[in-house]
SETIDO-857671 format. One record per residue: x, y, z of N, C-alpha, C in turn; residue number from 1. Coordinates in pm, whole numbers, plus 50000, padded with zeros to 5 digits. Each point is the difference from the previous one (the first is absolute). Example, Ala and Ser with C-alpha at 12.3 -4.5 7.8 and 13.67 -1.06 7.14 Angstrom:
@n_x 51319 n_y 49431 n_z 50780 ca_x 49911 ca_y 50119 ca_z 50000 c_x 50090 c_y 50120 c_z 50000 num 1
@n_x 49965 n_y 50105 n_z 49928 ca_x 50082 ca_y 50119 ca_z 50006 c_x 49923 c_y 50109 c_z 50073 num 2
# end
This chain:
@n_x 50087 n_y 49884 n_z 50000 ca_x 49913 ca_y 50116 ca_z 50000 c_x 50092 c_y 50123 c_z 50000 num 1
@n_x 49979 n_y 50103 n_z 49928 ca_x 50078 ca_y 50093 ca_z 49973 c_x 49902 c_y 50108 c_z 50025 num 2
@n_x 50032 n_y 50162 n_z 50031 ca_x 49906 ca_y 50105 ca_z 50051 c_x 50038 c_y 50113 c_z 49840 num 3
@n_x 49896 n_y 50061 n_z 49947 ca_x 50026 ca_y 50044 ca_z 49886 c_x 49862 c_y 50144 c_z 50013 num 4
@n_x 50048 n_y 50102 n_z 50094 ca_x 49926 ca_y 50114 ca_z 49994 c_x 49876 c_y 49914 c_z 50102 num 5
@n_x 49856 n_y 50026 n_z 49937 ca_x 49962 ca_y 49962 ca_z 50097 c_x 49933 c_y 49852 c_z 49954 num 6
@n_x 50069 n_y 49959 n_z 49915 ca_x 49981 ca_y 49866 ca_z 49970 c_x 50058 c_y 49896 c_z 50032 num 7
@n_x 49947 n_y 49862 n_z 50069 ca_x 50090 ca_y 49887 ca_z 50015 c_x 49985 c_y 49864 c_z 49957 num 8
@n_x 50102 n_y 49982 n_z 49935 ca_x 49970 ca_y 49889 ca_z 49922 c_x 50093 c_y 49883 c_z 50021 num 9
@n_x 49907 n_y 49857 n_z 50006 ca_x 50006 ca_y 49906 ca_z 50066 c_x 50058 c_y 49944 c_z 49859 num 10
@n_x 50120 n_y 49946 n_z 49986 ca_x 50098 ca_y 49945 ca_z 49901 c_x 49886 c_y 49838 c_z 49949 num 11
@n_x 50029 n_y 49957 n_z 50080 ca_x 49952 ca_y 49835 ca_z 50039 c_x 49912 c_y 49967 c_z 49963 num 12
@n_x 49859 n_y 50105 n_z 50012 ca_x 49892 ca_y 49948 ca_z 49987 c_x 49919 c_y 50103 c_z 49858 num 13
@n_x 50103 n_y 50144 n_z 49932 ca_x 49944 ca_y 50026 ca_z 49951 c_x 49880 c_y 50119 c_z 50035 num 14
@n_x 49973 n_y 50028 n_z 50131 ca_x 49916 ca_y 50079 ca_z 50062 c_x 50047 c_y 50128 c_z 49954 num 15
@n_x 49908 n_y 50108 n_z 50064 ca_x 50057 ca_y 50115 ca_z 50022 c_x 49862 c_y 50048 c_z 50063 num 16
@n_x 50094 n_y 50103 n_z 50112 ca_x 49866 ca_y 50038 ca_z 50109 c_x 50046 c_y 50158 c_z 50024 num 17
@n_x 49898 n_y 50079 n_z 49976 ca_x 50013 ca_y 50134 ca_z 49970 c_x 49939 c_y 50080 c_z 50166 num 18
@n_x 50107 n_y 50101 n_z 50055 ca_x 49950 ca_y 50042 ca_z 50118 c_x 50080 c_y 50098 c_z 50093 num 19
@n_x 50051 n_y 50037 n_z 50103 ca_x 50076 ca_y 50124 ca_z 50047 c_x 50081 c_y 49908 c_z 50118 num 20
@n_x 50080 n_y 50048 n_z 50071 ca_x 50066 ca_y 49956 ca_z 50127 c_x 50108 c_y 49960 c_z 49978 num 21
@n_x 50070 n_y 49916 n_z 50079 ca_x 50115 ca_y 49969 ca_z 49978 c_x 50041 c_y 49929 c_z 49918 num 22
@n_x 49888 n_y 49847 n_z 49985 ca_x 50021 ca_y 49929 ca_z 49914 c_x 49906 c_y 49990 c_z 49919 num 23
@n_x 49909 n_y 50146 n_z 49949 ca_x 49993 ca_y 50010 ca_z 49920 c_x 49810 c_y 49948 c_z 50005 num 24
@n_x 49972 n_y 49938 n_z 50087 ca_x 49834 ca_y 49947 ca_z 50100 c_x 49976 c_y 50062 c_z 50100 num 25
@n_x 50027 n_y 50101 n_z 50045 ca_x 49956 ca_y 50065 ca_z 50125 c_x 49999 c_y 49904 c_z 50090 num 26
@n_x 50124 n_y 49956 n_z 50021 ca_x 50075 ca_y 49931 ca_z 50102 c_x 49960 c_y 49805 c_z 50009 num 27
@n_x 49916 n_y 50006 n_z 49925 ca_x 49890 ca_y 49821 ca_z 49980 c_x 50155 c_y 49915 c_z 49910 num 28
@n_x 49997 n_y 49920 n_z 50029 ca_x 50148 ca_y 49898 ca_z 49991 c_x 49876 c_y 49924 c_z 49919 num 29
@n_x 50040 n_y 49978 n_z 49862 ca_x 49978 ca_y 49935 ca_z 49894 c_x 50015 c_y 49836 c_z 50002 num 30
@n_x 49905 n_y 49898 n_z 49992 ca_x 49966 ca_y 49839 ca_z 50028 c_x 49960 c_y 49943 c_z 49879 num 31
@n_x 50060 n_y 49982 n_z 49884 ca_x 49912 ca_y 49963 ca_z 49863 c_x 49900 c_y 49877 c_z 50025 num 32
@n_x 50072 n_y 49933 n_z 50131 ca_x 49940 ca_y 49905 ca_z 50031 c_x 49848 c_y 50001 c_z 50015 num 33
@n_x 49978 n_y 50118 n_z 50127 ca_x 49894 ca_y 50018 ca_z 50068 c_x 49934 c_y 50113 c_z 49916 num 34
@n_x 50021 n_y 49999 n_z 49889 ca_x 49925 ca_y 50109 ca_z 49936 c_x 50027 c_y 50136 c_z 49959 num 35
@n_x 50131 n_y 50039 n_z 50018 ca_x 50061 ca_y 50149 ca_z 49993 c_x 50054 c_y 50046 c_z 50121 num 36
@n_x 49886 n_y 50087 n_z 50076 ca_x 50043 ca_y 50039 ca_z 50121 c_x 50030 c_y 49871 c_z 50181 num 37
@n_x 49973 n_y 49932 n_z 49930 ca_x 49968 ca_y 49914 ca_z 50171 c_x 49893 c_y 49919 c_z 50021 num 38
@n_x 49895 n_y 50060 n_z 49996 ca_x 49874 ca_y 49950 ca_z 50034 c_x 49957 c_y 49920 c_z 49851 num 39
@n_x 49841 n_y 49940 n_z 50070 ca_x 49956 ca_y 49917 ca_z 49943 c_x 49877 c_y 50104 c_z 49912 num 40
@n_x 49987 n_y 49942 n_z 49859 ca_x 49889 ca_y 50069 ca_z 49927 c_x 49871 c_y 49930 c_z 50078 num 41
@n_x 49892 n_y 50100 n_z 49962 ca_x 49875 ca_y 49940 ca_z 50055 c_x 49950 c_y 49955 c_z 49979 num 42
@n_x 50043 n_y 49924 n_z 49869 ca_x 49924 ca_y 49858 ca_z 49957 c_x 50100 c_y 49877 c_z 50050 num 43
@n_x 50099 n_y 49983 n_z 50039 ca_x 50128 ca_y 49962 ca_z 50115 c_x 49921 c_y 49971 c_z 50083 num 44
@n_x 49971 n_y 50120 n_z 50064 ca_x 49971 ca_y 50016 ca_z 50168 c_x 49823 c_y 49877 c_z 49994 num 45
@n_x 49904 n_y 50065 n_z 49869 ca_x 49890 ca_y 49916 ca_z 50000 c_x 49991 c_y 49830 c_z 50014 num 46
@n_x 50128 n_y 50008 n_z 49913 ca_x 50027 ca_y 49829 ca_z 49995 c_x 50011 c_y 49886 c_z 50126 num 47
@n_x 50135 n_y 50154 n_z 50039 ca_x 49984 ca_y 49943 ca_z 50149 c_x 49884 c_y 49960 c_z 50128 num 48
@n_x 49937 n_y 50083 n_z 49954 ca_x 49881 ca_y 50031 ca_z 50136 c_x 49925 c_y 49915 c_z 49908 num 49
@n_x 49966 n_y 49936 n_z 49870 ca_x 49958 ca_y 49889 ca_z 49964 c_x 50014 c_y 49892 c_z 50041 num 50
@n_x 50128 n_y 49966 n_z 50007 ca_x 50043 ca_y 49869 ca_z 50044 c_x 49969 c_y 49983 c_z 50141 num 51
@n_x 50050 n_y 50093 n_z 50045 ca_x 49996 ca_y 49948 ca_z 50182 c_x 49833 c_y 50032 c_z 50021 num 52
@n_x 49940 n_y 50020 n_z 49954 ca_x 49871 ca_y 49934 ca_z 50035 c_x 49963 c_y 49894 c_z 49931 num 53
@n_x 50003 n_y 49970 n_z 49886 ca_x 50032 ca_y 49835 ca_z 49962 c_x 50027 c_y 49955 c_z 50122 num 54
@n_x 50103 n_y 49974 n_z 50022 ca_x 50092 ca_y 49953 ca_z 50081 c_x 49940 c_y 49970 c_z 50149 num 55
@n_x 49896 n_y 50090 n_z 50038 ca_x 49936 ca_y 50028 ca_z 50142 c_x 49920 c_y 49848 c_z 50006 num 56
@n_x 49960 n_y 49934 n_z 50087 ca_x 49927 ca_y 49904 ca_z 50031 c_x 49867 c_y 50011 c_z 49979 num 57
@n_x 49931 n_y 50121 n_z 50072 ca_x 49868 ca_y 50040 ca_z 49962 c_x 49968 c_y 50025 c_z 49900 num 58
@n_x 50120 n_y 50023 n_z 49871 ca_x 49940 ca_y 50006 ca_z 49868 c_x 49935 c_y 49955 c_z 49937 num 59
@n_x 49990 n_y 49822 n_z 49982 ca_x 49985 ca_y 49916 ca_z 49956 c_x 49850 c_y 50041 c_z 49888 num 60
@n_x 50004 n_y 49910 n_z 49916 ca_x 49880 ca_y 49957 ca_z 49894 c_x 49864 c_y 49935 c_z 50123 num 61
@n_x 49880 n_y 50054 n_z 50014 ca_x 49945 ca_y 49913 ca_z 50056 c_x 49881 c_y 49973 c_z 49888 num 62
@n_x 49926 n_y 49855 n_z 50039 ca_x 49862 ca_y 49937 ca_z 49872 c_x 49969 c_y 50029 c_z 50092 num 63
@n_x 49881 n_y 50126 n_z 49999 ca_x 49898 ca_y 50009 ca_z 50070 c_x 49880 c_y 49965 c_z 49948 num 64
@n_x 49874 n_y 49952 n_z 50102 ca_x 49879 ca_y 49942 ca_z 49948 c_x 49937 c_y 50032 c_z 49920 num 65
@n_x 49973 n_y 50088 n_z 49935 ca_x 49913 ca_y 50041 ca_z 49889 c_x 50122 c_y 50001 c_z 49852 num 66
@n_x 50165 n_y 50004 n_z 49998 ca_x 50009 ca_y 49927 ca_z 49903 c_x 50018 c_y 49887 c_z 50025 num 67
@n_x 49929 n_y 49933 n_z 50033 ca_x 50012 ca_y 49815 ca_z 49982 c_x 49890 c_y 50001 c_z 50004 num 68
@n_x 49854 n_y 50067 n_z 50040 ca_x 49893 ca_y 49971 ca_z 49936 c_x 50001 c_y 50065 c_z 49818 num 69
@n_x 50079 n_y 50078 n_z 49976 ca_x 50010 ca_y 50033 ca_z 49859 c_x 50094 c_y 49906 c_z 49943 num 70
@n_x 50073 n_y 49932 n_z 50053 ca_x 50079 ca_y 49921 ca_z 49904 c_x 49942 c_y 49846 c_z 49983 num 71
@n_x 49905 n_y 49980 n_z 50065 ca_x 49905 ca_y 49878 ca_z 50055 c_x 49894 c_y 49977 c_z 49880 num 72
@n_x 49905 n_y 50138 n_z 50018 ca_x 49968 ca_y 50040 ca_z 49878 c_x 49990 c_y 49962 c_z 49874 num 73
@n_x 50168 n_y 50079 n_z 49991 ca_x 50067 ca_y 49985 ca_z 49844 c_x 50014 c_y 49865 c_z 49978 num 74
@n_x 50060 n_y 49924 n_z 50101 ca_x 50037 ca_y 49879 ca_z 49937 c_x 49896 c_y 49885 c_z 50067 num 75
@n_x 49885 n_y 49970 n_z 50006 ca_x 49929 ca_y 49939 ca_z 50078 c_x 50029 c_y 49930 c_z 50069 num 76
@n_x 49876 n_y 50016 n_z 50126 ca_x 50052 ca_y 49911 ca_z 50147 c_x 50020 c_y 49833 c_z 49956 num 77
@n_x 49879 n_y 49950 n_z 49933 ca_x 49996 ca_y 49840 ca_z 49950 c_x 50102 c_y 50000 c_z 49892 num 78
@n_x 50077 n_y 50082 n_z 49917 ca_x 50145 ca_y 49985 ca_z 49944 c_x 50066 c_y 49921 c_z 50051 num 79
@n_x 49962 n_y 50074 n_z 50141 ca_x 50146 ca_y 49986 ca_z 50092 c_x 50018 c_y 49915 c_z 50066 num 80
@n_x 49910 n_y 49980 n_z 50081 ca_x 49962 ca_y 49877 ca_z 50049 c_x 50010 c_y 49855 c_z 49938 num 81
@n_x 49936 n_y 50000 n_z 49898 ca_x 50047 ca_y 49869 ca_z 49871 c_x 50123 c_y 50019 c_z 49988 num 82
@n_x 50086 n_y 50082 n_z 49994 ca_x 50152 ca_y 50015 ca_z 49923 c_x 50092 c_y 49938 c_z 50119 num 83
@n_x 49969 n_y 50020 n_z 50153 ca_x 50085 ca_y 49972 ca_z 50087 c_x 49979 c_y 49847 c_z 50082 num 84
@n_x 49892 n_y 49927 n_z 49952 ca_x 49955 ca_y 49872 ca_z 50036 c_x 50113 c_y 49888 c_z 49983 num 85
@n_x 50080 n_y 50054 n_z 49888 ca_x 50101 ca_y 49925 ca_z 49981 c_x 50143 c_y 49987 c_z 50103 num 86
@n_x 49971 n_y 50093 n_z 50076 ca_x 50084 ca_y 50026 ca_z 50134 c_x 49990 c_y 49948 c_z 50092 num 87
@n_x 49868 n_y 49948 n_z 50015 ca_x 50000 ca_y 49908 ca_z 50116 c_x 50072 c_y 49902 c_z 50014 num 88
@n_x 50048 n_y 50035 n_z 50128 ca_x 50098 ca_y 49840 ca_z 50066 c_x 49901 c_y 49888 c_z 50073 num 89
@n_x 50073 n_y 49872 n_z 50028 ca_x 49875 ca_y 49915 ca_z 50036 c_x 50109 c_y 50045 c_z 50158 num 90
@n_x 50077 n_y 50016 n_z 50019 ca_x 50050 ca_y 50072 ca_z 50120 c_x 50018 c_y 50164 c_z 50063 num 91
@n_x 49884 n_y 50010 n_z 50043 ca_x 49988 ca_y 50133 ca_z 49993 c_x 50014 c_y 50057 c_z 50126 num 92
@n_x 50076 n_y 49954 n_z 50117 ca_x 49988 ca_y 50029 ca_z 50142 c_x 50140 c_y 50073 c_z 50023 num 93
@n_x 50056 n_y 50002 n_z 49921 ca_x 50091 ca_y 50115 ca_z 50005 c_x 50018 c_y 50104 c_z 49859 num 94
@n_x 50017 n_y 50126 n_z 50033 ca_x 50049 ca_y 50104 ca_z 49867 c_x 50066 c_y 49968 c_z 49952 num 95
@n_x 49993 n_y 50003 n_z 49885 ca_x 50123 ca_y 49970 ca_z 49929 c_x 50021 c_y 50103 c_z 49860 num 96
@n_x 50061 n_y 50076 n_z 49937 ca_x 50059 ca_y 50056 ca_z 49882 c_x 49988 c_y 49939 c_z 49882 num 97
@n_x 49930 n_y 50037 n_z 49915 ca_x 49991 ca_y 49960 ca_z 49878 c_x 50071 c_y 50061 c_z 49880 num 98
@n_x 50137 n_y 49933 n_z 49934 ca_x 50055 ca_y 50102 ca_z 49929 c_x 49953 c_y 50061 c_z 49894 num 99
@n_x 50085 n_y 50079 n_z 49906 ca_x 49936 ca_y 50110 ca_z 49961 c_x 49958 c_y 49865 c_z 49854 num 100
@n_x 50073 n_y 49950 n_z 49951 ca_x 49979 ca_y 49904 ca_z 49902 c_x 49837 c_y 49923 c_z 49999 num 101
@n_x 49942 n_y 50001 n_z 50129 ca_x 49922 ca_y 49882 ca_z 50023 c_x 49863 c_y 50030 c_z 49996 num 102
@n_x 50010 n_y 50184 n_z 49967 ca_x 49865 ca_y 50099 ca_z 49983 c_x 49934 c_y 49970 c_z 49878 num 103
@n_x 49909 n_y 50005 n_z 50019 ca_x 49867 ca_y 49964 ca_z 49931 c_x 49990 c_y 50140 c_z 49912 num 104
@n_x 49970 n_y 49989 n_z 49910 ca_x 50001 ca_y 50148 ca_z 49868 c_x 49881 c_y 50075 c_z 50051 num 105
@n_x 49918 n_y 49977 n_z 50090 ca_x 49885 ca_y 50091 ca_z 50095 c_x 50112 c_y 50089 c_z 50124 num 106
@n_x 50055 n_y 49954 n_z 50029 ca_x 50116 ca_y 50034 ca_z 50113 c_x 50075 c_y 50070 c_z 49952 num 107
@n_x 50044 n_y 49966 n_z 49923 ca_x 50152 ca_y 50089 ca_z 49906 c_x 49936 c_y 50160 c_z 50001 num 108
@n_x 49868 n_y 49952 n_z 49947 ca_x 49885 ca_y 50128 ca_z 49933 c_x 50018 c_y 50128 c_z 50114 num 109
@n_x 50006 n_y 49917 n_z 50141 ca_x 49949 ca_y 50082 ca_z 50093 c_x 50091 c_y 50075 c_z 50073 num 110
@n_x 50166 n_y 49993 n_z 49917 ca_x 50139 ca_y 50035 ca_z 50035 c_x 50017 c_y 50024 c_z 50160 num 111
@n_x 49993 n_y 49814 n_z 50037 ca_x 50039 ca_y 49964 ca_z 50154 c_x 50131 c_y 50065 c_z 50014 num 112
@n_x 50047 n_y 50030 n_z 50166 ca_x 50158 ca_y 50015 ca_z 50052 c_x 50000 c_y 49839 c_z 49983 num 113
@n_x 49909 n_y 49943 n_z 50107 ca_x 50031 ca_y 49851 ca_z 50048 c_x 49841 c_y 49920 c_z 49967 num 114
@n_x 50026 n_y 49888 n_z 50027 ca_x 49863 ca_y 49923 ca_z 49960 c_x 50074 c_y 49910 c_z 50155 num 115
@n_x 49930 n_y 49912 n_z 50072 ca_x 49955 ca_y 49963 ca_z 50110 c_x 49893 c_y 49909 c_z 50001 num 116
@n_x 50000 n_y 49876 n_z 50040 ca_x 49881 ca_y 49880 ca_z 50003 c_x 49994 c_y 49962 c_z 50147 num 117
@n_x 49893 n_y 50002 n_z 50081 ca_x 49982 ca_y 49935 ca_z 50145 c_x 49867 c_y 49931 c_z 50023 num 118
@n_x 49963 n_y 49956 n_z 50119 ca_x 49868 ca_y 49957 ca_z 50016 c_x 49923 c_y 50092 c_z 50003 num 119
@n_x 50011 n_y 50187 n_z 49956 ca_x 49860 ca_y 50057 ca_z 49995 c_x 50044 c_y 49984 c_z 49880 num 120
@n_x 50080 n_y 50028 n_z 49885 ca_x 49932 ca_y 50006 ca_z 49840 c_x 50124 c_y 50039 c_z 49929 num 121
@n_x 50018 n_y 50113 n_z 49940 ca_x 50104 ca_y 50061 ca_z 49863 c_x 50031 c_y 50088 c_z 50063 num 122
@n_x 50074 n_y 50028 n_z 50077 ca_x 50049 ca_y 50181 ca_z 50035 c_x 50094 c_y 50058 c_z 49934 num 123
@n_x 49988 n_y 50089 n_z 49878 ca_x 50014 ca_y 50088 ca_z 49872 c_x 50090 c_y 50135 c_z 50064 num 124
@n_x 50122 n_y 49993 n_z 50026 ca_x 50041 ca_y 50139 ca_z 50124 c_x 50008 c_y 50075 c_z 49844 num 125
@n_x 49930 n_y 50153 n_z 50011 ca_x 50044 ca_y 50085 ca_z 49965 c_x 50111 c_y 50092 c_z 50020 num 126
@n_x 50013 n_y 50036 n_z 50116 ca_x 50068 ca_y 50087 ca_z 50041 c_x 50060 c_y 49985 c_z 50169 num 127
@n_x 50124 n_y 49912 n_z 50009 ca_x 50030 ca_y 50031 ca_z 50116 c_x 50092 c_y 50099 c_z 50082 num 128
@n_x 50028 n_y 50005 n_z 50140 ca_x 50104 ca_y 50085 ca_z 50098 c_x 50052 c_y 49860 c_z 50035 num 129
@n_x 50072 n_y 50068 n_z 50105 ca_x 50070 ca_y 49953 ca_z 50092 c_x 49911 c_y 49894 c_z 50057 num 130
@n_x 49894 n_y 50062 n_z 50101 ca_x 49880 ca_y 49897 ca_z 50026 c_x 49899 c_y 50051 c_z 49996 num 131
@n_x 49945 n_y 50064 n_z 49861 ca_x 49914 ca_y 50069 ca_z 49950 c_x 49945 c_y 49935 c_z 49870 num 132
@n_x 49918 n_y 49994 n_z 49953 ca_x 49912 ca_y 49933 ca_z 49833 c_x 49883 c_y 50002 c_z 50024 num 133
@n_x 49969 n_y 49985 n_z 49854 ca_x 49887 ca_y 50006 ca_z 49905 c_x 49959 c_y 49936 c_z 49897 num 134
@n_x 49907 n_y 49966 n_z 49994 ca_x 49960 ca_y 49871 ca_z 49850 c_x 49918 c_y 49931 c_z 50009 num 135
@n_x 49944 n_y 49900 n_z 49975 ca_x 49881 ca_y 49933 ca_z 49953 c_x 50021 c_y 49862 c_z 50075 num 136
@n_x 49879 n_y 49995 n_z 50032 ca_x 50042 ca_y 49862 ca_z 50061 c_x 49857 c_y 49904 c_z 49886 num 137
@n_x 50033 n_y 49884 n_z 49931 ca_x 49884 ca_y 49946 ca_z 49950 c_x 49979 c_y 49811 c_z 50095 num 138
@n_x 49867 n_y 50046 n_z 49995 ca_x 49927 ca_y 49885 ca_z 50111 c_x 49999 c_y 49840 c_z 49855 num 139
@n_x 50009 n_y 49921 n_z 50036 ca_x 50000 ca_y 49874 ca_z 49961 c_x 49862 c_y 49984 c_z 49975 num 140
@n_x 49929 n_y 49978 n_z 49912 ca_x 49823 ca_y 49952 ca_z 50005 c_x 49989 c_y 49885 c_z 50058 num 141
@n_x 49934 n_y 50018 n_z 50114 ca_x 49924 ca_y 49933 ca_z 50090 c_x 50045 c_y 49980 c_z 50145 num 142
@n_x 50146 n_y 50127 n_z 50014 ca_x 50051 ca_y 50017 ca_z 50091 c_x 49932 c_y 50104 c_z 50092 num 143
@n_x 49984 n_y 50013 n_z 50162 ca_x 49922 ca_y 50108 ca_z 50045 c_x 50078 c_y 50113 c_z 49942 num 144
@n_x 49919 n_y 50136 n_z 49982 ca_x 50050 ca_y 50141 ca_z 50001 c_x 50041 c_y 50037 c_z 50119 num 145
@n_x 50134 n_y 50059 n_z 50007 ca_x 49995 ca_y 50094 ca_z 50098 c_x 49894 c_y 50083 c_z 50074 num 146
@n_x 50059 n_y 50048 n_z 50128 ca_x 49912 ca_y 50156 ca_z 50027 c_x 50059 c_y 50093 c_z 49982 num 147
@n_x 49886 n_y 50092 n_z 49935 ca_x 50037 ca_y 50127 ca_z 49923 c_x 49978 c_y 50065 c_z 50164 num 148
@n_x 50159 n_y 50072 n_z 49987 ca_x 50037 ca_y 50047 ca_z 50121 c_x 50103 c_y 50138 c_z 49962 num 149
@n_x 50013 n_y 50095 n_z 50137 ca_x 50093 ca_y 50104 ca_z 50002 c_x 50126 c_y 49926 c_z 50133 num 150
@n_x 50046 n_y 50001 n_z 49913 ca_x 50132 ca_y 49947 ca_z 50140 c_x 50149 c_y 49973 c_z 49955 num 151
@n_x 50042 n_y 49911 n_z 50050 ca_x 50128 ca_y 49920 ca_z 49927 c_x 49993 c_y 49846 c_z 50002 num 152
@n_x 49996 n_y 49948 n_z 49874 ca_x 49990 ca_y 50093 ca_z 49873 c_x 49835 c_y 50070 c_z 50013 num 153
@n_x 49960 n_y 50069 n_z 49882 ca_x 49878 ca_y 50081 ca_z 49979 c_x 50010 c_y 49904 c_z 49880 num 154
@n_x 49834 n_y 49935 n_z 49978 ca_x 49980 ca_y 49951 ca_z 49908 c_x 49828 c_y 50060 c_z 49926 num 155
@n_x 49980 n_y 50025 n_z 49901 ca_x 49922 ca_y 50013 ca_z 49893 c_x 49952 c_y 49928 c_z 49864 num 156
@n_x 49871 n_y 49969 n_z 50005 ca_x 49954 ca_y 49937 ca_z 49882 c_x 49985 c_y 50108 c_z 49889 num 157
@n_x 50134 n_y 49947 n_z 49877 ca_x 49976 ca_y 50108 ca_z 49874 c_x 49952 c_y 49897 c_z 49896 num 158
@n_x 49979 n_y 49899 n_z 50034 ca_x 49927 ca_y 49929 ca_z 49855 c_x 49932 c_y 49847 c_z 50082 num 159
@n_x 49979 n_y 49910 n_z 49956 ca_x 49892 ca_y 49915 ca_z 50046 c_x 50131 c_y 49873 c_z 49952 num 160
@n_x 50084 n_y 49994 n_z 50158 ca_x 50096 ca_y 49909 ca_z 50025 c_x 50123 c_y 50052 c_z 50031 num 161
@n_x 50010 n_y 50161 n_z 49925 ca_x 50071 ca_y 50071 ca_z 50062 c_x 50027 c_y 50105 c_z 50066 num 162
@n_x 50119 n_y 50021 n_z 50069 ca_x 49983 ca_y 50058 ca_z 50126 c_x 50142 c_y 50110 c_z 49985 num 163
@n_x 49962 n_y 50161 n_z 50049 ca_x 50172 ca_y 50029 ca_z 49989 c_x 50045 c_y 49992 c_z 50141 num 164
@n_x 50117 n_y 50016 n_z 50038 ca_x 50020 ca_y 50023 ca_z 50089 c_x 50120 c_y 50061 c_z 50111 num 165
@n_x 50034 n_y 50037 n_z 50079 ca_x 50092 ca_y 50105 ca_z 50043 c_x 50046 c_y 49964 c_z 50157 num 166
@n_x 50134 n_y 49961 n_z 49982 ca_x 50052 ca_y 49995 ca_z 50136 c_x 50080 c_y 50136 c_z 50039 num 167
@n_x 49966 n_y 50054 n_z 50144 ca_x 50093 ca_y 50094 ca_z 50031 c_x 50132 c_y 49990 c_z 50126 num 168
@n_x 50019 n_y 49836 n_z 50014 ca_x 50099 ca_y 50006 ca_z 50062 c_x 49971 c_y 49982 c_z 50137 num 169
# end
């Protein structure tokens, strides 16, 4: 960097930054890195304060009940129900994970995190936390229904077998 009247020009990078003082910025020490003077531009600074709320826990994606009665809807409850019959285990007394390979093209439809088989039915996680989720739970025909309840979990009838539903931990 060389000082040339009240111009200074940065060899290296090709710059040139026009201004008064000593070096030529009214005293601001030049960062090509950080943008010219130092600091961050404010679409920089936005990014940032983007991410770290990403980043926050409470951010999260939640399926709340009325879209899963709209996505229930769209893709019908007896779709769904027929599509996931094929899931049944004849051992069903423990949860177990169903991989992503083993989804039924009704399931795929319904862009699961996780799919889940137990003795209540299909649990479809939309959206989980830490020990937080959301998603569909579908009842087995001829299995009892749940109770449609506010609690943990909170369960809701959005179609006729299925159910969404929401743990808060």
């Amino acid at each position: 960097m060389r000082r040339l009247g009240k111009t200074t020009v940065l060899h290296n990078k090709g710059l040139e930054q026009k201004g008064s003082g000593a070096n030529g910025l009214n005293g601001a020490k030049l960062n090509p890195v950080l943008g010219g003077r130092g600091g961050m531009s404010r679409g920089a600074t936005g990014v940032c304060l983007l991410l770290a709320l990403l980043a926050t826990p409470g951010c999260r994606y939640r399926f709340e009940r009325d879209e899963a009665t709209a996505l229930i809807k769209r893709v019908g409850a007896e779709r769904v129900v027929n599509g996931v019959k094929a899931l049944r285990a004849s051992d069903r007394s423990r949860k177990r994970e169903v991989p992503m390979s083993q989804w039924p093209d009704v399931v795929q439809e319904l862009e699961p995190a996780a799919v889940f088989v137990d003795d209540e039915g299909v649990w479809i996680a939309k959206s989980s936390g830490f020990v937080e989720g959301e998603g569909l739970l579908i009842v087995f025909p001829g299995d009892k229904d749940p109770e449609e309840r506010w609690g943990d979990p909170s369960i809701w009838r959005v179609g006729k077998e299925v159910f969404w539903y929401q743990f808060t931990g």
